[in-house]
N, C-alpha and C positions, 0 to 999 in steps of 0.2 A: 167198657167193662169186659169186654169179652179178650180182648188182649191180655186184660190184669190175670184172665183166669187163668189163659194156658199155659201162664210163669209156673201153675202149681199144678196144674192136672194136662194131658192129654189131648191133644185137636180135636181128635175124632170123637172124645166125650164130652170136650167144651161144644162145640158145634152143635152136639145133638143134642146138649140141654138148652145152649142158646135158641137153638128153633123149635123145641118141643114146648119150653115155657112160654118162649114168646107169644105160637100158636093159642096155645092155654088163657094165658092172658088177653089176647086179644077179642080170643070168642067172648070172656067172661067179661070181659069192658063192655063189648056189645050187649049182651044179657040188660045189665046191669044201667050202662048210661042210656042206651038205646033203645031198652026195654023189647030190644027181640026177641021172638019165641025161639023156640029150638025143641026142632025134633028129636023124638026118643033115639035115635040111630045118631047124632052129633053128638049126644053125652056119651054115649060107647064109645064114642070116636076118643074123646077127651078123657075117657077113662083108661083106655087100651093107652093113648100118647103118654099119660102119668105114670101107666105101669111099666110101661117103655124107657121110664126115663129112672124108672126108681129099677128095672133089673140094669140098665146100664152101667150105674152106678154103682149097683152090687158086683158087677162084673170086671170094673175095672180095677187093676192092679193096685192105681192110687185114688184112694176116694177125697169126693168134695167136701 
C-alpha cells in the first residue's frame, strides 16, 4: 500500500503518514482487542501524532 501512495503524493509524507497511522492504529487495536489501559499522557501522545499528521498534510504541496 505504501508504494501505491507515493505514485501520488511525496516520500517524505507518504512515510510519515504510513508510521503516524500505523502507530495510531496499533495502540488503538491494543485499547480495543487487548483491553489495555492507557495513561493520560499516551492519549496526548496520539493526539499530538494525529495533529502531526493532519499539519503534514496541510503543508504539503500535494495533498492526500
Amino acid at each position: 500500500m505504501l508504494s501505491f501512495s507515493v505514485k501520488t503524493i511525496p516520500l517524505g509524507l507518504a512515510y510519515a503518514l504510513w508510521a503516524g497511522l500505523g502507530t495510531v492504529t496499533v495502540f488503538l487495536i491494543s485499547l480495543i482487542a487487548f483491553k489495555s489501559g492507557a495513561e493520560p499522557i499516551a492519549w496526548v501522545g496520539v493526539v499530538l501524532v494525529t495533529i502531526g499528521i493532519v499539519f503534514l498534510n496541510l503543508g504539503s504541496t500535494t495533498h492526500a
